[in-house]
Backbone bond lengths (Angstrom), bond angles and torsions (degrees), N, CA, C in turn:
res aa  C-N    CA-C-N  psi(-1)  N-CA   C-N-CA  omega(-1)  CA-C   N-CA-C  phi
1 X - - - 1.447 - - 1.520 108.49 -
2 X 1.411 115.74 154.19 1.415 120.07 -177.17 1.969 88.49 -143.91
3 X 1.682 83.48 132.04 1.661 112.02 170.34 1.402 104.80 -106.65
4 X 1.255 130.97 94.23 1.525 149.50 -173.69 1.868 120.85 -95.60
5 X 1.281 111.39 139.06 1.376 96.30 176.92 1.336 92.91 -140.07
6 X 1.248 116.69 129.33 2.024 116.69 160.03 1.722 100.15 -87.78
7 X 1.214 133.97 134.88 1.104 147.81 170.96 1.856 121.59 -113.36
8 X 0.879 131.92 145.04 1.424 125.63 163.56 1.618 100.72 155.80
9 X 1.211 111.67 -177.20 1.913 135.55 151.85 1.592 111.95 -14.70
10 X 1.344 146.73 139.27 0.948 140.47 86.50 1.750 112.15 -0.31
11 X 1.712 119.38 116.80 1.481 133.45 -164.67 1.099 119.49 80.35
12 X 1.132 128.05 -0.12 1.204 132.85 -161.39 1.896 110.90 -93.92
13 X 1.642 107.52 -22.46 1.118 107.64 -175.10 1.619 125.11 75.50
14 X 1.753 84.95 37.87 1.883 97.18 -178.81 1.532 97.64 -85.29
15 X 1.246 114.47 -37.34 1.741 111.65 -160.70 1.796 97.12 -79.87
16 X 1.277 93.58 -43.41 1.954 92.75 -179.58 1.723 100.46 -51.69
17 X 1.359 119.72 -40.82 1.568 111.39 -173.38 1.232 121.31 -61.30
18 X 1.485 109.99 -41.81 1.267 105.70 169.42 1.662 143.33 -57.30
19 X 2.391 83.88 -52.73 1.637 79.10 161.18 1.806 113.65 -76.28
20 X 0.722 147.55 -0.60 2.118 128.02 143.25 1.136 84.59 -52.13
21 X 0.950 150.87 -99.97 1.379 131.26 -112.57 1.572 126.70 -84.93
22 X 1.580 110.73 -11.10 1.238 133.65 168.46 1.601 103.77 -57.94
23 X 1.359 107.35 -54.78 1.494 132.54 -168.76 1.653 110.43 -54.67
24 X 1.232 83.56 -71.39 1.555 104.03 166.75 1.983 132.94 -21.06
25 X 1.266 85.77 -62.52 1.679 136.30 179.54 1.233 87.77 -67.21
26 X 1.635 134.12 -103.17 1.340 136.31 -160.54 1.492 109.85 -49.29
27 X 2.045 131.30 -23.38 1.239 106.26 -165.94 1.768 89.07 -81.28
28 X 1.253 125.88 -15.94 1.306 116.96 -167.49 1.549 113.58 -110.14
29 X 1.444 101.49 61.11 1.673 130.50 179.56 1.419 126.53 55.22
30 X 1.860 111.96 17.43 1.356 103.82 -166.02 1.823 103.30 -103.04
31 X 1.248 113.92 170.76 1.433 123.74 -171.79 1.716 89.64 -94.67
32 X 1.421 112.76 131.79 1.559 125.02 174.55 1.661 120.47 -130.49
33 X 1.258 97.22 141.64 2.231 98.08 167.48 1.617 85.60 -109.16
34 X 1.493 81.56 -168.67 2.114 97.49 163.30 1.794 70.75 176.93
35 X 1.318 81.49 147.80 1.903 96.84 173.19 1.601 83.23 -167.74
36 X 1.481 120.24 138.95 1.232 150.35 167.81 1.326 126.03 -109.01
37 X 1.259 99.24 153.33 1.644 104.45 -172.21 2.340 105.72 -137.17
38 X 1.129 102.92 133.36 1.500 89.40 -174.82 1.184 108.24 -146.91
39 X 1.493 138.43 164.94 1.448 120.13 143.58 1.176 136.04 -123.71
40 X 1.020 125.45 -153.22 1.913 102.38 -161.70 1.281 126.33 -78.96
41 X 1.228 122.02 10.83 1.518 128.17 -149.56 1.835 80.15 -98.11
42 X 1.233 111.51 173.74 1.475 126.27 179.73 1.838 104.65 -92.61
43 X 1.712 88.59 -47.95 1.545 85.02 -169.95 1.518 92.39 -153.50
44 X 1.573 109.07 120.12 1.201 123.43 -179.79 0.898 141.57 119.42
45 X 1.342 106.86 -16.93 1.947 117.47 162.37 1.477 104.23 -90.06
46 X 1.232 112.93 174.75 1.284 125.01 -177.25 1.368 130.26 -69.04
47 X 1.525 111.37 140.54 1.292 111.35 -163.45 1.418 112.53 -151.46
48 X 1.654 120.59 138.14 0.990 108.85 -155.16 1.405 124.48 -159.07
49 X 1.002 149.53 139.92 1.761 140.44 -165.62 1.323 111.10 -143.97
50 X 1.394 91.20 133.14 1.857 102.81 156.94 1.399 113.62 -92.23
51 X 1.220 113.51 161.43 1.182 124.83 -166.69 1.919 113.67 -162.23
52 X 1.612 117.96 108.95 1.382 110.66 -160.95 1.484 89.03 -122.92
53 X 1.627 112.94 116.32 1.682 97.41 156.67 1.274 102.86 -129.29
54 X 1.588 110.42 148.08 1.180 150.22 179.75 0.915 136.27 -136.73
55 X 1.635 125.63 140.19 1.366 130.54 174.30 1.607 117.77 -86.31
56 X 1.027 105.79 -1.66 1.537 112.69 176.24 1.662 90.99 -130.08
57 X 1.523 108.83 160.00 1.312 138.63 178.67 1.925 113.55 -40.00
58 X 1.182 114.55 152.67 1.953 106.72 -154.90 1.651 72.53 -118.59
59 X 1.525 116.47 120.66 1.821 126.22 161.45 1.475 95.74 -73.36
60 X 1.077 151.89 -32.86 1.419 160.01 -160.78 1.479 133.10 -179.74
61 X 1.558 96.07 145.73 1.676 96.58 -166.26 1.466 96.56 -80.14
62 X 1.640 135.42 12.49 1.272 120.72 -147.50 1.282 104.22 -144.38
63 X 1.094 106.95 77.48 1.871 108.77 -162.08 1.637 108.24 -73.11
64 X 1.060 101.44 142.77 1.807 113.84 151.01 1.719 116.81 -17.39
65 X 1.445 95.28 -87.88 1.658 93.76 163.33 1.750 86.63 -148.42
66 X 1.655 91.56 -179.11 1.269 122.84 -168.96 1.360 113.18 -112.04
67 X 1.333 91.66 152.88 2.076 130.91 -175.10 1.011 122.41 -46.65
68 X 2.362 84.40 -50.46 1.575 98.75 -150.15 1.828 80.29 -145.99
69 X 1.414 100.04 143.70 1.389 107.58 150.50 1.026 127.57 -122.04
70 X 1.368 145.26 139.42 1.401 144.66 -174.51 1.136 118.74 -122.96
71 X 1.968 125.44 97.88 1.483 113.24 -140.66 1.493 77.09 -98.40
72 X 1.397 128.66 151.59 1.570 109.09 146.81 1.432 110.97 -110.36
73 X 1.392 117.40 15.73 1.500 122.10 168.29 1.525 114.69 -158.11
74 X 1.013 112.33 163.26 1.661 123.19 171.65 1.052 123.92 -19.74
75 X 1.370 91.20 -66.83 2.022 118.40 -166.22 1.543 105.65 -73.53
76 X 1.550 120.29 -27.67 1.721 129.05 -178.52 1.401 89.65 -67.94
77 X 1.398 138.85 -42.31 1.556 149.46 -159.96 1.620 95.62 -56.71
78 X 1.537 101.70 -69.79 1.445 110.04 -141.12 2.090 92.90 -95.04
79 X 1.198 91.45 28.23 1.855 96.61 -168.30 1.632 79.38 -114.51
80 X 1.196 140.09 -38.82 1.174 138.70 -157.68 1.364 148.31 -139.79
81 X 1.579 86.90 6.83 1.207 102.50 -144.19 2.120 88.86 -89.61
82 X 1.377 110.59 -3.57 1.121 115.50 174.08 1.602 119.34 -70.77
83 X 1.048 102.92 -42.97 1.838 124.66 151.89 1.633 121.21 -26.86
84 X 1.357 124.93 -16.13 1.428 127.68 -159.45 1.695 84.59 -104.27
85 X 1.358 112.23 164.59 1.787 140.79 163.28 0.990 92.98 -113.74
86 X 1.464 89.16 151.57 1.496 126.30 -172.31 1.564 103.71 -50.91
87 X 1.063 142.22 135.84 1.798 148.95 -168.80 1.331 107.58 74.10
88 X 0.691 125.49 6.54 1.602 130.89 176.25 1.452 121.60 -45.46
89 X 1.408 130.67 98.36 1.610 97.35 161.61 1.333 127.77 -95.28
90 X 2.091 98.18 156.33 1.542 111.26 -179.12 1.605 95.91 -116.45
91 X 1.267 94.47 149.62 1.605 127.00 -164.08 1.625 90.48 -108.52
92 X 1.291 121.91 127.86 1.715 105.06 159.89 1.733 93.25 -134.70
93 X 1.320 116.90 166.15 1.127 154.81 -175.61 1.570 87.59 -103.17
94 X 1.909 118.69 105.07 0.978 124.94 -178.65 1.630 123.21 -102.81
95 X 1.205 80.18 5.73 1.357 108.29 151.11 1.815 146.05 -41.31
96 X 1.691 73.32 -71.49 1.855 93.49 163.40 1.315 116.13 -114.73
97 X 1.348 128.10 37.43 1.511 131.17 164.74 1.586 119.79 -115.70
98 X 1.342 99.46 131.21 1.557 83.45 -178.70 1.987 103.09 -89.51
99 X 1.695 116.55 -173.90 1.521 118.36 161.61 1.131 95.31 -40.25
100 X 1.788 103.41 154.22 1.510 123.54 -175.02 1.440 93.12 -172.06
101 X 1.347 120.35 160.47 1.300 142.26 114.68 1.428 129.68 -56.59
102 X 1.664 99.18 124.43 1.730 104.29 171.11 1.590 121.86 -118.57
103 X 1.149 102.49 179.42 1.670 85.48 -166.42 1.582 105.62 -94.85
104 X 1.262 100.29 155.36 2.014 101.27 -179.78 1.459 107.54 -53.74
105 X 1.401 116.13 -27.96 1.680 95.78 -160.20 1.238 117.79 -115.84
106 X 1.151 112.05 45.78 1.524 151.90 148.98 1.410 124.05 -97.46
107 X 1.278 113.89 171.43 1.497 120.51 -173.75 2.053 81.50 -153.26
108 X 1.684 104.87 120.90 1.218 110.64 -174.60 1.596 102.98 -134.36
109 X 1.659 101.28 128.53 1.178 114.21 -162.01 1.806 110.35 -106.62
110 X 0.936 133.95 162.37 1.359 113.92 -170.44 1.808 108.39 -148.88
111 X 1.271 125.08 141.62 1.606 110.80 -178.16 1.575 89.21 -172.79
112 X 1.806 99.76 131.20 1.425 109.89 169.69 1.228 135.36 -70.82
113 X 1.650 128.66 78.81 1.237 127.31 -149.26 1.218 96.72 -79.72
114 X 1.187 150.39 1.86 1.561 133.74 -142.47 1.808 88.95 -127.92
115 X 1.165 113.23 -38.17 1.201 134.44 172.78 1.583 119.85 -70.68
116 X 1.125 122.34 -52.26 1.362 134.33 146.38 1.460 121.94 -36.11
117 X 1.336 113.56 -48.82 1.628 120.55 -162.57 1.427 94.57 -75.62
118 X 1.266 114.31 -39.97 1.646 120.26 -151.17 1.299 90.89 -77.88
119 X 1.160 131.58 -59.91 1.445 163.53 143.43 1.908 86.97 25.09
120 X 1.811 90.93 -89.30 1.397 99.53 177.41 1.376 137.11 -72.34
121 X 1.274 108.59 5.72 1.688 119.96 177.15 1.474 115.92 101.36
122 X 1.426 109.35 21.17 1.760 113.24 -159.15 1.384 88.86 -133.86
123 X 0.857 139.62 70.27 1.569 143.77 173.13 1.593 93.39 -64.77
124 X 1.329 145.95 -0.92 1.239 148.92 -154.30 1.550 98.05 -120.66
125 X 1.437 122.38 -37.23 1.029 136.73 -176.84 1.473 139.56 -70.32
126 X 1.403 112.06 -2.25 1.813 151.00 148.91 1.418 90.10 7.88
127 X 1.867 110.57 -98.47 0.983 126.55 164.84 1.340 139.20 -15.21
128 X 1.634 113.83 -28.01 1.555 93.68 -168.81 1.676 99.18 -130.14
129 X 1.815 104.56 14.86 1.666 126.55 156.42 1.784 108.11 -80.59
130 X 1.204 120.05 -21.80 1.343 136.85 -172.09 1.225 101.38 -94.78
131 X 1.700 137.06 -49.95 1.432 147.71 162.80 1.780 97.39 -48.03
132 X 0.944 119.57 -59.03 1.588 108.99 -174.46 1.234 112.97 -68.58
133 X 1.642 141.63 -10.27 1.118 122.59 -161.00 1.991 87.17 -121.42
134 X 1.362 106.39 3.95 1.327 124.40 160.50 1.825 124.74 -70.54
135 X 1.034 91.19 -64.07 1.658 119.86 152.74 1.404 105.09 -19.08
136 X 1.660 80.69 -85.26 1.776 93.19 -164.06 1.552 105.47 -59.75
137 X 1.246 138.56 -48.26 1.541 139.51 -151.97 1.540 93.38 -75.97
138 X 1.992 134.27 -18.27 1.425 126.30 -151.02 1.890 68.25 -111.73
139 X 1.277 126.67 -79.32 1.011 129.90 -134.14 1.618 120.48 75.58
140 X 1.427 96.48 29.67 1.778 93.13 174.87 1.269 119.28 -87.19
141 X 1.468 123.20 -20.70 1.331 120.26 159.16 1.653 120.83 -116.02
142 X 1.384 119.95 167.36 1.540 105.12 -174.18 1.939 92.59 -82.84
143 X 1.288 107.36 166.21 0.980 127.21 -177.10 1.751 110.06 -61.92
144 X 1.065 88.46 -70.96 2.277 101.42 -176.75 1.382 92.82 -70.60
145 X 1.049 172.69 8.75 1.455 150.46 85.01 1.094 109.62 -19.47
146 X 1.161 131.64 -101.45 1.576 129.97 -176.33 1.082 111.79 -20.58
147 X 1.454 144.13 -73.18 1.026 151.02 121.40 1.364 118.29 34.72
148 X 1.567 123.99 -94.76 0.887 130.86 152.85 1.967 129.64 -25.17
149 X 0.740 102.35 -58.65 1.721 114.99 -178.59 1.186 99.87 -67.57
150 X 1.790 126.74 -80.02 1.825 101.42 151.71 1.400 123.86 9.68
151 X 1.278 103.90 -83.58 1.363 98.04 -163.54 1.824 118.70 -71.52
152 X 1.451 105.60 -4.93 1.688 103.67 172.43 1.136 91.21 -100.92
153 X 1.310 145.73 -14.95 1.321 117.76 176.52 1.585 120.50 -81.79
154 X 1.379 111.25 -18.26 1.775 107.01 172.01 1.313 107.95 -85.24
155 X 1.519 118.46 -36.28 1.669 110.77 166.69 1.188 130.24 -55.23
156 X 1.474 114.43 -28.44 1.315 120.27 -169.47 2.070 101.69 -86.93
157 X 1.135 101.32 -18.52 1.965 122.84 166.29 1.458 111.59 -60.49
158 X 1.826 104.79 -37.88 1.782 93.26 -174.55 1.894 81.75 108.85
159 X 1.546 133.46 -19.58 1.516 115.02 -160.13 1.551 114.52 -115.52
160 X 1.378 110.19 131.00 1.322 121.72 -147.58 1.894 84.11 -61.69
161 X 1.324 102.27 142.34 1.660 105.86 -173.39 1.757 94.48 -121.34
162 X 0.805 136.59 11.88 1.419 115.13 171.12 1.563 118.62 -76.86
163 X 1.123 123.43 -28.24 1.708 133.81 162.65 1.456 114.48 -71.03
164 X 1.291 135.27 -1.80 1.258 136.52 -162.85 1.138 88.65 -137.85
165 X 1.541 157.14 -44.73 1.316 160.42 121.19 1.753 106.59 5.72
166 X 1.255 125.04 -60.94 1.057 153.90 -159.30 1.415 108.90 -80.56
167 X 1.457 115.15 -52.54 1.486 129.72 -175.12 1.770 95.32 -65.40
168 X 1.626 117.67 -57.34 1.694 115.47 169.69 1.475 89.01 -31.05
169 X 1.420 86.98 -97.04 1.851 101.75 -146.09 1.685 103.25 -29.76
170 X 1.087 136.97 -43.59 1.361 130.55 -163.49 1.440 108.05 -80.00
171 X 1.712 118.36 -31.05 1.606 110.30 176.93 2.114 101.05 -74.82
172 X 1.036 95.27 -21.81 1.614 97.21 167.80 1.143 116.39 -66.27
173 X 1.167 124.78 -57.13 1.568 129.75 177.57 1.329 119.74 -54.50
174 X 1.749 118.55 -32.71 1.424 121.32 -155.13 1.760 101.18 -107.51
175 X 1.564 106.08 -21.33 1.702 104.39 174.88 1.733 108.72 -37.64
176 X 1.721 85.94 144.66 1.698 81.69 169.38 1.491 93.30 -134.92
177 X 1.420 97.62 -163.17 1.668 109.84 178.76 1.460 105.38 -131.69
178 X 1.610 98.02 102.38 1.489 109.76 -173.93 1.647 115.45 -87.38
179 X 1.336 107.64 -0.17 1.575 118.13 164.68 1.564 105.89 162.67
């Protein structure tokens, strides 16, 4: 089981990450929640999702602490980052973080989504450069699965998925291990 949180902004495409990945997850036999958290602003207050998948049955969408963190900014980091168990990995968007100290009992993964997206023409695509370097740092799903389903799930939307296809695989490819 994995206790997951996407964190960041309102626009940022924290709640879209989650539901992909809910989607994702359940078409390829796993047990899923998603419960959200937001506030009223349109774009710019805080925003935020849980996210639990499992191969066995979910007691709650509202775990103790979490697996995985998924900062897509600074302030999502230091808002939550108290929330994680010991082995935990955090994902940040290295993008919008400056040098820091992290804590030992973590495993912190790092990839320029903002840089990446723009990179490939998807400045929209933040989110699902952060999902790939998620991927890769959990190894909870195989890659060309994910991958794959991705790409039927924006086709099956009506939305051209080869740039959003691309933004995964490349935040997958480009994750590192910043400690």
């Amino acid at each position: 089981m994995a206790d997951i949180m996407f964190a960041g902004i309102g626009g940022q495409g924290v709640l879209t990450a989650g539901k992909i990945l809910i989607q994702i997850a359940a078409e390829n036999g796993k047990n899923v929640s998603w419960t959200s958290e937001y506030s009223a602003e349109m774009r710019g207050g805080i925003a935020l999702c849980r996210v639990v998948v499992s191969d066995e049955e979910i007691g709650s969408p509202y775990p103790d602490t979490l697996d995985v963190l998924v900062c897509m900014n600074e302030d999502a980091y230091d808002t939550y980052i108290g929330q994680v168990a010991a082995g935990a990995k955090v994902i940040i968007n290295q993008s919008l973080f400056s040098q820091r100290e992290y804590p030992s009992h973590v495993e912190v993964f790092g990839v320029d989504a903002m840089g990446i997206s723009a990179e490939l023409n998807n400045t929209r695509g933040a989110n699902l450069v952060m999902m790939g370097a998620m991927i890769a740092a959990t190894q909870m799903m195989d890659k060309q699965q994910f991958s794959d389903t991705l790409k039927d799930y924006f086709d099956h939307k009506g939305i051209p998925s080869e740039k959003n296809v691309q933004c995964f695989e490349t935040g997958y490819e480009k994750a590192g291990r910043i400690c």
